[in-house]
N, CA, C and O atoms as a GROMACS GRO file, in nm:
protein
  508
    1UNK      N    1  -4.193   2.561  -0.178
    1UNK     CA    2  -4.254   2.441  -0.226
    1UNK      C    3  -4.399   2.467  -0.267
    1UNK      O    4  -4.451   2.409  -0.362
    2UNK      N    5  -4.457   2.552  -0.197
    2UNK     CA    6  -4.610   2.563  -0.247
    2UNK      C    7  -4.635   2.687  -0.356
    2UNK      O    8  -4.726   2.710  -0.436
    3UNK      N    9  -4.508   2.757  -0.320
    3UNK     CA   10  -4.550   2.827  -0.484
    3UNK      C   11  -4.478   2.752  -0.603
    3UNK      O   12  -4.492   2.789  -0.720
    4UNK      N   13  -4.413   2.665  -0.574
    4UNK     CA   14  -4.407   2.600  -0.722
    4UNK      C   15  -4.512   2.496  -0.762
    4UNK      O   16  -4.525   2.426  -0.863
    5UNK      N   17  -4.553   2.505  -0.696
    5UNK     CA   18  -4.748   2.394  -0.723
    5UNK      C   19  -4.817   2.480  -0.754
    5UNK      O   20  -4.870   2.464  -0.863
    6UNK      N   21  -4.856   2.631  -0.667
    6UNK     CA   22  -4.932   2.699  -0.712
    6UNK      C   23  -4.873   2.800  -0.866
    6UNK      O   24  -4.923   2.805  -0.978
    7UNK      N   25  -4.784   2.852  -0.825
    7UNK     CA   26  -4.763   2.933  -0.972
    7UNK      C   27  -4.700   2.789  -1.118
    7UNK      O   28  -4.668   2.835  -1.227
    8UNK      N   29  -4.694   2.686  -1.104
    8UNK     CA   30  -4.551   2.688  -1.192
    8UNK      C   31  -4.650   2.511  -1.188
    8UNK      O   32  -4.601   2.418  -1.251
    9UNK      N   33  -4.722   2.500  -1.145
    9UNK     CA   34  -4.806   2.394  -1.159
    9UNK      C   35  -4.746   2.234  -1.164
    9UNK      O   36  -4.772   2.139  -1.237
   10UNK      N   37  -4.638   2.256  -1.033
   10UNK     CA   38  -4.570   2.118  -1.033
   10UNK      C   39  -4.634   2.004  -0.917
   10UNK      O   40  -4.734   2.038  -0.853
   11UNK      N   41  -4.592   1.913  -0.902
   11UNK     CA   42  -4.692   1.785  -0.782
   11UNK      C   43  -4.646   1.867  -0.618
   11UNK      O   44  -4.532   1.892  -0.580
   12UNK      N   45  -4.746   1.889  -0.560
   12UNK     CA   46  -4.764   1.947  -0.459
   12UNK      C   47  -4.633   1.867  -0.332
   12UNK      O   48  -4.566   1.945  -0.265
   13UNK      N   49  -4.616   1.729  -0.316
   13UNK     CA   50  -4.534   1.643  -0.266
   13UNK      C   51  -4.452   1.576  -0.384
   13UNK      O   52  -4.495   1.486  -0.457
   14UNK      N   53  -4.324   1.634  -0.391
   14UNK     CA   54  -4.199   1.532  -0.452
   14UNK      C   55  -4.145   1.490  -0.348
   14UNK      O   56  -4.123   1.574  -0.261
   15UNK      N   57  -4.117   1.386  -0.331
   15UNK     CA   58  -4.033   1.292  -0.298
   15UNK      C   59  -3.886   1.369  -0.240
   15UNK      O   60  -3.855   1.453  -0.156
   16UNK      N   61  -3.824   1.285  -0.339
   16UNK     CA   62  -3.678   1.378  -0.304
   16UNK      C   63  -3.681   1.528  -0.279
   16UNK      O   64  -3.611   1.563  -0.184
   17UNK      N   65  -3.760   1.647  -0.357
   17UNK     CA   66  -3.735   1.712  -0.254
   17UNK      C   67  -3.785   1.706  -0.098
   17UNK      O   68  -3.716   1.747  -0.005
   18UNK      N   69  -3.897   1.656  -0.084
   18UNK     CA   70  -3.879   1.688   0.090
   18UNK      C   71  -3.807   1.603   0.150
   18UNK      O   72  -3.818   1.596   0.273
   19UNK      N   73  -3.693   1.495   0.066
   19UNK     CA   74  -3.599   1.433   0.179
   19UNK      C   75  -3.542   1.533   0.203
   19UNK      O   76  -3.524   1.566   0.320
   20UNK      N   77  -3.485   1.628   0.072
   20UNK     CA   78  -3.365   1.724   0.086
   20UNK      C   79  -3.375   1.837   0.134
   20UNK      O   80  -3.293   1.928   0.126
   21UNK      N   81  -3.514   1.835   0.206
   21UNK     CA   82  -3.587   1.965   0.303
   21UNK      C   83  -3.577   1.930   0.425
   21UNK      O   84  -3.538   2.008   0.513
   22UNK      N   85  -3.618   1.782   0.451
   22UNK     CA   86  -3.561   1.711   0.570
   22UNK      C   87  -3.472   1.710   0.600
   22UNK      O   88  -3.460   1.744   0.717
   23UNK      N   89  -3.361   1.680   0.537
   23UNK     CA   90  -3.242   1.670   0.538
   23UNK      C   91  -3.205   1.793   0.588
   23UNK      O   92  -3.191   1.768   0.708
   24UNK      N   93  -3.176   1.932   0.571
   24UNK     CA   94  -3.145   2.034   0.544
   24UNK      C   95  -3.205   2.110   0.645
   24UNK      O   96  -3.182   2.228   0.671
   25UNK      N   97  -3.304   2.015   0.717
   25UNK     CA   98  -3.340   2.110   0.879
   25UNK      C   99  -3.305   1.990   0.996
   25UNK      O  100  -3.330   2.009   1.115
   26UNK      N  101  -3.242   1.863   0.942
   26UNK     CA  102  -3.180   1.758   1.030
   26UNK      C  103  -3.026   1.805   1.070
   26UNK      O  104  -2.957   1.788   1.170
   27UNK      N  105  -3.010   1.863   0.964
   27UNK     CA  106  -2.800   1.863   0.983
   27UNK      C  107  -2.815   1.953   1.114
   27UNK      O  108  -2.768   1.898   1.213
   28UNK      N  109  -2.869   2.080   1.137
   28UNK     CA  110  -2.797   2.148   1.248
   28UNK      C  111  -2.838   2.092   1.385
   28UNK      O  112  -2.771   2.108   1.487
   29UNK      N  113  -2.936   2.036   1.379
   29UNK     CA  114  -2.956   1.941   1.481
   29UNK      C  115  -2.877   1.819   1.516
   29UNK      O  116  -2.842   1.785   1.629
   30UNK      N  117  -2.852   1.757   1.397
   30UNK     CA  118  -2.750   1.634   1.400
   30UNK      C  119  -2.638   1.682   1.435
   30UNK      O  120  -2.584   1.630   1.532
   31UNK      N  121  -2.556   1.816   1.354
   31UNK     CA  122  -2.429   1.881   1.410
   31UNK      C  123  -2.429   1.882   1.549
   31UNK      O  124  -2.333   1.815   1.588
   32UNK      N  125  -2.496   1.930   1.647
   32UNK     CA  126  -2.519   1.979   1.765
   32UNK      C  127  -2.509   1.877   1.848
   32UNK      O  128  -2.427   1.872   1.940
   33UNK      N  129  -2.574   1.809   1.828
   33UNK     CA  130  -2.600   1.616   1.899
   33UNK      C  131  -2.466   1.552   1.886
   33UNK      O  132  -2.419   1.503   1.989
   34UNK      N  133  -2.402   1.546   1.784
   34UNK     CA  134  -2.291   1.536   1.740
   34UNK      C  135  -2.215   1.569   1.820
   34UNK      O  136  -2.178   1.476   1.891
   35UNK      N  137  -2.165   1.682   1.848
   35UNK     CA  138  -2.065   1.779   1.955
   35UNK      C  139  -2.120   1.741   2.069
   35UNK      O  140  -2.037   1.671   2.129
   36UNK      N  141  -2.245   1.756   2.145
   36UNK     CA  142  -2.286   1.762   2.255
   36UNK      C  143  -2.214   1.536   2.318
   36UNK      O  144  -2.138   1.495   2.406
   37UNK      N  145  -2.285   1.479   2.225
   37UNK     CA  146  -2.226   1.317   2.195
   37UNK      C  147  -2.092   1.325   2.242
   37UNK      O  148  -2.068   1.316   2.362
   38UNK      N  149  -1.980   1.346   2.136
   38UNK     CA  150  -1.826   1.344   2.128
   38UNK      C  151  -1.806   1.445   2.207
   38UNK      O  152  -1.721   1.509   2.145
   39UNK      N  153  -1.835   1.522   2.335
   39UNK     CA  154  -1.816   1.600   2.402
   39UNK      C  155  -1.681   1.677   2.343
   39UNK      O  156  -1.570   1.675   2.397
   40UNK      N  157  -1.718   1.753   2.209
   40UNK     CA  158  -1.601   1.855   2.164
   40UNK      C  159  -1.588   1.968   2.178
   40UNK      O  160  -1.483   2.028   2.153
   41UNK      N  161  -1.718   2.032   2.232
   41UNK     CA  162  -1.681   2.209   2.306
   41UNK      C  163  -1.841   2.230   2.358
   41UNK      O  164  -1.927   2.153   2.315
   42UNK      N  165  -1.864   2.302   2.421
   42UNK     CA  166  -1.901   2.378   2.500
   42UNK      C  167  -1.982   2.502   2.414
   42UNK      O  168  -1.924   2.547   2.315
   43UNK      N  169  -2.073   2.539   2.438
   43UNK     CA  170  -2.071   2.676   2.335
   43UNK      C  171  -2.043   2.800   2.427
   43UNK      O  172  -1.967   2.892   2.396
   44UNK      N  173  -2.143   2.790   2.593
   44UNK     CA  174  -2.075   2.900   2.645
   44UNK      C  175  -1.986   2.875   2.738
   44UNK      O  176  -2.011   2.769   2.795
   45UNK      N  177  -1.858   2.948   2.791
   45UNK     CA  178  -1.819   2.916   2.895
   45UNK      C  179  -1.774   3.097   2.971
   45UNK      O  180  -1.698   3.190   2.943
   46UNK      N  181  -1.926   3.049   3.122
   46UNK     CA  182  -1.940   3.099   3.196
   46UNK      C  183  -2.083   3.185   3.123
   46UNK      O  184  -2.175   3.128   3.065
   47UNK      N  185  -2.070   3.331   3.143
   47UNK     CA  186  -2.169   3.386   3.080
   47UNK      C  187  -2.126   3.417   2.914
   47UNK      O  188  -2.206   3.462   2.833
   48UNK      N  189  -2.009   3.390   2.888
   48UNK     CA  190  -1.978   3.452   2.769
   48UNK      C  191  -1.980   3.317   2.662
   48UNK      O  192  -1.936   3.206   2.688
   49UNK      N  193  -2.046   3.363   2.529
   49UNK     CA  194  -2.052   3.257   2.379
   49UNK      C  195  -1.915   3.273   2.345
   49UNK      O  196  -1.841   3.371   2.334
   50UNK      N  197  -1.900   3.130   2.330
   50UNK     CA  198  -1.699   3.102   2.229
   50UNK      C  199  -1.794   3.078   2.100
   50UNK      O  200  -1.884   3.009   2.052
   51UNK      N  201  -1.693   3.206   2.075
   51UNK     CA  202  -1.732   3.189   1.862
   51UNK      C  203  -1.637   3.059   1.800
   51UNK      O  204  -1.668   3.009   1.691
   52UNK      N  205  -1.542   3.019   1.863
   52UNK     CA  206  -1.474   2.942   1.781
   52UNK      C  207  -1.549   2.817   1.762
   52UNK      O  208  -1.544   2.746   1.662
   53UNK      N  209  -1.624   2.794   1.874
   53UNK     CA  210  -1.657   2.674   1.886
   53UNK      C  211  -1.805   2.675   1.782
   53UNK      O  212  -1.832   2.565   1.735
   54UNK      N  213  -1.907   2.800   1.741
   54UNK     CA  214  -1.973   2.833   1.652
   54UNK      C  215  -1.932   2.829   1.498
   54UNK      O  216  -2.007   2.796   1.406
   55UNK      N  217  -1.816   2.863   1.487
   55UNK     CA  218  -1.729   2.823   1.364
   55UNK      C  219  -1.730   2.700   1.318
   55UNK      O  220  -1.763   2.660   1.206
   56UNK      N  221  -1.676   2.615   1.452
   56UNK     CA  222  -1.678   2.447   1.422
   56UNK      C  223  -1.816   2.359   1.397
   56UNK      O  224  -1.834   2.252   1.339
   57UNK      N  225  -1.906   2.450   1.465
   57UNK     CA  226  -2.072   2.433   1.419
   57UNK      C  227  -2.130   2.428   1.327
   57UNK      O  228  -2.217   2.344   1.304
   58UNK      N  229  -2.077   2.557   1.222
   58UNK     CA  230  -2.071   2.568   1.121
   58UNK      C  231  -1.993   2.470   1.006
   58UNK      O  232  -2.069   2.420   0.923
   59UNK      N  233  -1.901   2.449   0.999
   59UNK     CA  234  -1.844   2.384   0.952
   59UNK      C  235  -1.898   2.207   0.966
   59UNK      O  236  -1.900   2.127   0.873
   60UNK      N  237  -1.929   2.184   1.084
   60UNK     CA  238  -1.998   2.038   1.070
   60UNK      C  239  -2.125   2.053   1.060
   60UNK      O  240  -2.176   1.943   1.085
   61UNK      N  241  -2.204   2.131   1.038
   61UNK     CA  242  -2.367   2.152   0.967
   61UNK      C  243  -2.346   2.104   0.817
   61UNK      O  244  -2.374   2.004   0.751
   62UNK      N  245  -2.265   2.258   0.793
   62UNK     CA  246  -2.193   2.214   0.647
   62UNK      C  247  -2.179   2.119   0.540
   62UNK      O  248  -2.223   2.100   0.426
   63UNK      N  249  -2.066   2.046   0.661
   63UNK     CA  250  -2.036   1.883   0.608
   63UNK      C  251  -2.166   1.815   0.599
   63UNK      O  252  -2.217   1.779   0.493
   64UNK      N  253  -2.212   1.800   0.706
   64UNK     CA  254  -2.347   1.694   0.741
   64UNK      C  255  -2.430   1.724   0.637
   64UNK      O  256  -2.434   1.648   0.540
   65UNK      N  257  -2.510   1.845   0.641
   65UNK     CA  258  -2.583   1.880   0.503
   65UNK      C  259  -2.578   1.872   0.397
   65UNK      O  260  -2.681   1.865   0.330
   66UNK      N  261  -2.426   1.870   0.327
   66UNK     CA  262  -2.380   1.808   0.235
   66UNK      C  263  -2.350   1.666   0.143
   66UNK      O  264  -2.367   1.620   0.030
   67UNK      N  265  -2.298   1.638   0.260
   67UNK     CA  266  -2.315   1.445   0.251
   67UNK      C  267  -2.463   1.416   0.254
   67UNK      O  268  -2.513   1.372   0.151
   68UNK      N  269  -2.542   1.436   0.368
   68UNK     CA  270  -2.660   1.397   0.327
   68UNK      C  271  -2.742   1.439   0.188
   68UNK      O  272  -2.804   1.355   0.123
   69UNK      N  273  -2.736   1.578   0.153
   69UNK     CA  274  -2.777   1.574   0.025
   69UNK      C  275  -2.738   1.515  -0.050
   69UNK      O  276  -2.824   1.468  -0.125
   70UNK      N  277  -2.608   1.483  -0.079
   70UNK     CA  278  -2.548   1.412  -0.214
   70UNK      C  279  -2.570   1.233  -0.210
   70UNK      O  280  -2.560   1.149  -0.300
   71UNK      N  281  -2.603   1.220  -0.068
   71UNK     CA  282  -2.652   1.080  -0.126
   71UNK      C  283  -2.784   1.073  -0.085
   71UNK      O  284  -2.833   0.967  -0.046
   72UNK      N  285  -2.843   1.168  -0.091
   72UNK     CA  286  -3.044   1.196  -0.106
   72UNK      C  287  -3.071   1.181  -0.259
   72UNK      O  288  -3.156   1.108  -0.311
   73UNK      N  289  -2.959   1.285  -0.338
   73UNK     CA  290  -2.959   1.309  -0.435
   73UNK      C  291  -2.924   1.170  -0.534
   73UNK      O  292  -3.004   1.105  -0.601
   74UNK      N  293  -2.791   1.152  -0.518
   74UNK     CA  294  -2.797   0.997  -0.584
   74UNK      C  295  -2.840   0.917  -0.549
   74UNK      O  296  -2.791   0.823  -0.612
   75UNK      N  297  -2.924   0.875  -0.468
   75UNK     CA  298  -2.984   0.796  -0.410
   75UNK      C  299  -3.155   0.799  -0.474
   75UNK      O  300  -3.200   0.687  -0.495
   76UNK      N  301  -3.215   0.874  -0.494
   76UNK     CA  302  -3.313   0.899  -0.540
   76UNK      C  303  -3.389   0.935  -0.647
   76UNK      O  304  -3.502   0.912  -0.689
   77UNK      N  305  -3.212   1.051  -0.705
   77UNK     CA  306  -3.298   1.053  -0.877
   77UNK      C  307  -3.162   0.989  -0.968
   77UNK      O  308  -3.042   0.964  -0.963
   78UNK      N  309  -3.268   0.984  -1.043
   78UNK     CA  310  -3.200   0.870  -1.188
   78UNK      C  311  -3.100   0.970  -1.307
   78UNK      O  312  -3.098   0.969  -1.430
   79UNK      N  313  -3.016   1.058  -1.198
   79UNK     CA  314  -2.926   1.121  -1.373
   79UNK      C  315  -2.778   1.101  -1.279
   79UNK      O  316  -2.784   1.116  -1.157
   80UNK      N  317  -2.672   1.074  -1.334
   80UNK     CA  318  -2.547   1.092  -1.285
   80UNK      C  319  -2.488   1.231  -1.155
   80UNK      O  320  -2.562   1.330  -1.158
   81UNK      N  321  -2.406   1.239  -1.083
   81UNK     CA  322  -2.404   1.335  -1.042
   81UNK      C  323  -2.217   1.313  -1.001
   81UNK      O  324  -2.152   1.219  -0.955
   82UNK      N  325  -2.182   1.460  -1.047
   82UNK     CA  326  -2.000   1.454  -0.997
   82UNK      C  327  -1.982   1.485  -0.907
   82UNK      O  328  -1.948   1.600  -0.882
   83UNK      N  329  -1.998   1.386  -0.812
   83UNK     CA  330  -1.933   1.445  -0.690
   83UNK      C  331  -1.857   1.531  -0.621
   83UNK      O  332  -1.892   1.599  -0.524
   84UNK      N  333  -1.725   1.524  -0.686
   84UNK     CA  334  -1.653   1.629  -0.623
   84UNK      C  335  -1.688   1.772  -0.637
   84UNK      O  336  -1.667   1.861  -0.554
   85UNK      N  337  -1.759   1.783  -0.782
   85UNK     CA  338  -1.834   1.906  -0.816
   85UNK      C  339  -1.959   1.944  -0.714
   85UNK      O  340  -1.955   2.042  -0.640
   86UNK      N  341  -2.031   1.885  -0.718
   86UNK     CA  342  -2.176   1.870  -0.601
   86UNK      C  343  -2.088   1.884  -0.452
   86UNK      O  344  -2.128   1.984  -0.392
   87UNK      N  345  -2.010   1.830  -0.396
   87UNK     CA  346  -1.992   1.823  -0.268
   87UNK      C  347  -1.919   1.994  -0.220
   87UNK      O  348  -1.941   2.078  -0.133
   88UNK      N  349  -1.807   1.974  -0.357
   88UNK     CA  350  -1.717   2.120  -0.346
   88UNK      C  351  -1.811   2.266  -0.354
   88UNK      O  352  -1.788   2.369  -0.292
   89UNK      N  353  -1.919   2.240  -0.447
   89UNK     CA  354  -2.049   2.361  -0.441
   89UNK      C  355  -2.109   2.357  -0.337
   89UNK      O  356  -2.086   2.463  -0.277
   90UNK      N  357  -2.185   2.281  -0.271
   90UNK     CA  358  -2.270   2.258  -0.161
   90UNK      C  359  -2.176   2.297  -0.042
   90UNK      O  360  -2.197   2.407   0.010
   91UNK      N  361  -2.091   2.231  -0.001
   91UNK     CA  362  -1.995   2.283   0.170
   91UNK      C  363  -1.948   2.388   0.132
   91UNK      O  364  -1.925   2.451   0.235
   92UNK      N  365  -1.908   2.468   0.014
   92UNK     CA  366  -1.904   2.628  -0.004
   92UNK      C  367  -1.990   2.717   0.029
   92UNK      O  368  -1.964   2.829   0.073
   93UNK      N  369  -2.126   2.656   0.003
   93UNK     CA  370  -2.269   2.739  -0.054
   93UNK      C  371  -2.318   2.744   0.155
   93UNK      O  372  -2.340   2.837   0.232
   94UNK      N  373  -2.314   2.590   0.175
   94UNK     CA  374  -2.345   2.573   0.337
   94UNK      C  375  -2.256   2.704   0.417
   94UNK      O  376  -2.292   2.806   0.476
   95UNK      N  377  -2.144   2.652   0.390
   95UNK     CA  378  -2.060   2.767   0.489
   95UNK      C  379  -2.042   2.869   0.507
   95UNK      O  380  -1.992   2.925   0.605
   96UNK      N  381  -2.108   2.938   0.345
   96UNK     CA  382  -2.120   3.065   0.361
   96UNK      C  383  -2.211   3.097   0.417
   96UNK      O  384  -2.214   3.190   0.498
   97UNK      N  385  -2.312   3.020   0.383
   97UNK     CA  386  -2.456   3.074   0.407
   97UNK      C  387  -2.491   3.088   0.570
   97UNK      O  388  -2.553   3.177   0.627
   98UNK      N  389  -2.421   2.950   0.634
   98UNK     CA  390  -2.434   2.967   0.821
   98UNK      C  391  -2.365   3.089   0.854
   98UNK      O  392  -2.418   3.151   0.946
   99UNK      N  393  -2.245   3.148   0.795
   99UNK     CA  394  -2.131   3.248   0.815
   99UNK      C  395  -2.260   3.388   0.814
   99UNK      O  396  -2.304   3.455   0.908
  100UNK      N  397  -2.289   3.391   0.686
  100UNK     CA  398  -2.402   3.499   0.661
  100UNK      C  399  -2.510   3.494   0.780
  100UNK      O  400  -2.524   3.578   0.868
  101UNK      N  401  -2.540   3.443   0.772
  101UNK     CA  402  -2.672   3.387   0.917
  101UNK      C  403  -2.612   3.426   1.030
  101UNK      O  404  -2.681   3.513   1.083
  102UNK      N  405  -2.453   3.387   1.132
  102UNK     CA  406  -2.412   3.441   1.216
  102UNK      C  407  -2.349   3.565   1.271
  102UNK      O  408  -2.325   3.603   1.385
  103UNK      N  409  -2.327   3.626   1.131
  103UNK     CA  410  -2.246   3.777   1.109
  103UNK      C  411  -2.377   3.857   1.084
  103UNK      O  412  -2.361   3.976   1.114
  104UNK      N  413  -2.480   3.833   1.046
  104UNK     CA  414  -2.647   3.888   1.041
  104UNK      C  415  -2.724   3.915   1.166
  104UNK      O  416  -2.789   4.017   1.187
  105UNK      N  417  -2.713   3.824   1.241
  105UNK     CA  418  -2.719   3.778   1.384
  105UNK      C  419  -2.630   3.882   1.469
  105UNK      O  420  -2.676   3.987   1.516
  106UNK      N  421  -2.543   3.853   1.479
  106UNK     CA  422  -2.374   3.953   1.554
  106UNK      C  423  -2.441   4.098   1.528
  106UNK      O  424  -2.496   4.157   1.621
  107UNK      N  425  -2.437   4.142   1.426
  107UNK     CA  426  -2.420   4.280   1.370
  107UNK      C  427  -2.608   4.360   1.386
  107UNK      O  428  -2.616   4.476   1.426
  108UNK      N  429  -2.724   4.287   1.354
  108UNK     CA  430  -2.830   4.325   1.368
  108UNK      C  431  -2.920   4.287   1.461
  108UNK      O  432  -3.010   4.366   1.493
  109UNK      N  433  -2.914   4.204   1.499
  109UNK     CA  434  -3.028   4.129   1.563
  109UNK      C  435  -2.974   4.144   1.732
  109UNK      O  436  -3.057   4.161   1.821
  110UNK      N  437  -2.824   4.134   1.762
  110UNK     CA  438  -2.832   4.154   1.909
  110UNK      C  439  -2.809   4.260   1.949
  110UNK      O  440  -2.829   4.276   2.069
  111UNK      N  441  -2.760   4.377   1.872
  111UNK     CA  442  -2.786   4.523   1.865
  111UNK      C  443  -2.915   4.601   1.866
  111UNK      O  444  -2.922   4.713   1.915
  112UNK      N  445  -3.077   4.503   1.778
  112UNK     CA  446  -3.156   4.524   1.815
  112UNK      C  447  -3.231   4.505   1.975
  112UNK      O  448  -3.293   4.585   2.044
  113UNK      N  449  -3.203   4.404   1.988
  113UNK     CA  450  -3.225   4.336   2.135
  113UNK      C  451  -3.177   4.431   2.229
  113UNK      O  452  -3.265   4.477   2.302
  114UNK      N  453  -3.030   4.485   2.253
  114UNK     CA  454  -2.979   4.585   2.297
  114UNK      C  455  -3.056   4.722   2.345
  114UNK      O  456  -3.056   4.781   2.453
  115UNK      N  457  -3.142   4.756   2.181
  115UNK     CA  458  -3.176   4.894   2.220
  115UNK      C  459  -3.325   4.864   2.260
  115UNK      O  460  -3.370   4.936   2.350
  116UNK      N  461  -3.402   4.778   2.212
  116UNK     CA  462  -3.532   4.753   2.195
  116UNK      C  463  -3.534   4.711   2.349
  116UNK      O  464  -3.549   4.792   2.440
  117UNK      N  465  -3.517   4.578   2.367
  117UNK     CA  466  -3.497   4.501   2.515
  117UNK      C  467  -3.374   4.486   2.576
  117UNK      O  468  -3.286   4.402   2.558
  118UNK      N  469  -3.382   4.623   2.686
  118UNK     CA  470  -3.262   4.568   2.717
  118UNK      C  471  -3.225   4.468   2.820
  118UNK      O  472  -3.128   4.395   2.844
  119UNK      N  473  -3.362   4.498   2.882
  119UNK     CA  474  -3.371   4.394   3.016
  119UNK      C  475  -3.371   4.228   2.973
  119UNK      O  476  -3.395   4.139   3.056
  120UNK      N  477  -3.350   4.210   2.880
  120UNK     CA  478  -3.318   4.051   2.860
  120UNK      C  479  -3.175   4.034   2.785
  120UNK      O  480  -3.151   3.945   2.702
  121UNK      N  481  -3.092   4.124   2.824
  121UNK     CA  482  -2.949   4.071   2.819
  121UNK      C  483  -2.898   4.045   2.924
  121UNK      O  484  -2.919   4.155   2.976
  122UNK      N  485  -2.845   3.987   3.002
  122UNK     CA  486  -2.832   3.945   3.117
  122UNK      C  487  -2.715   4.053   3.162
  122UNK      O  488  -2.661   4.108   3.066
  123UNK      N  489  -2.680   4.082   3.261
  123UNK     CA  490  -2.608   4.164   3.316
  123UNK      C  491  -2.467   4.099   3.378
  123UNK      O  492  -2.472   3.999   3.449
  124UNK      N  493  -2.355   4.158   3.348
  124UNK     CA  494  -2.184   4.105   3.391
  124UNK      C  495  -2.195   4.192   3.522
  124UNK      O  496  -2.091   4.155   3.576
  125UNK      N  497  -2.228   4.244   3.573
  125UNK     CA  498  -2.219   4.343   3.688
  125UNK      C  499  -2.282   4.230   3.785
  125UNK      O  500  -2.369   4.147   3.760
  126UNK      N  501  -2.195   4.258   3.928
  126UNK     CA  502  -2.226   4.114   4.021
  126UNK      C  503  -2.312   4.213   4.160
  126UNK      O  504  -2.262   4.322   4.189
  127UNK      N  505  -2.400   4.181   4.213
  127UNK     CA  506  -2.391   4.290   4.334
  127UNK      C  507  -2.314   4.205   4.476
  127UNK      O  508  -2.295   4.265   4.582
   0.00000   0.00000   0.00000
């Protein structure tokens, strides 16, 4: 947002976009509240993370982020918009993108933790 004010010389605050910035750091929070609300899973059970239930996380971020954009979007600016087109791009674009974020996560980041720190993985060994 601030390099398109600074390089590209647009209004420092639009409107609709920072609903759809709002928006877009509300869904995984709302997802979460959501599940935690309708008591629909659990994320860990015991010491170990259920991916399935991260899947379903994904998938209702997704949704949520989606719907809310599309009626941020018609709701705010003045050109037509096709829905099924906008909704079918967006919960594609969402789902991949959380998928990318958690398989990024899985594969680099707790493998770093691993070798870097190991003393903050908690230990399965009982004494």
């Amino acid at each position: 947002m601030f390099s398109a004010h600074w390089f590209h010389g647009e209004p420092l605050f639009i409107f609709t976009k920072n609903i759809v910035h709002l928006v877009g750091a509300l869904a995984p929070l709302l997802a979460i509240a959501s599940m935690k609300f309708f008591k629909l899973s659990n994320f860990f059970e015991g010491n170990k993370l259920v991916f399935q239930h991260l899947l379903f996380l994904v998938i209702l971020t997704a949704l949520y982020n989606t719907l809310m954009k599309f009626f941020a979007f018609s709701y705010f600016d003045n050109f037509s918009i096709n829905a099924v087109k906008f909704i079918q791009g967006y919960l594609l674009g969402d789902i991949l993108g959380c998928l990318t974020v958690l398989f990024f996560a899985a594969l680099v980041i707790v493998p770093g933790i691993r070798y870097f720190a190991p003393q903050l993985i908690p230990s399965d060994i009982e004494n």
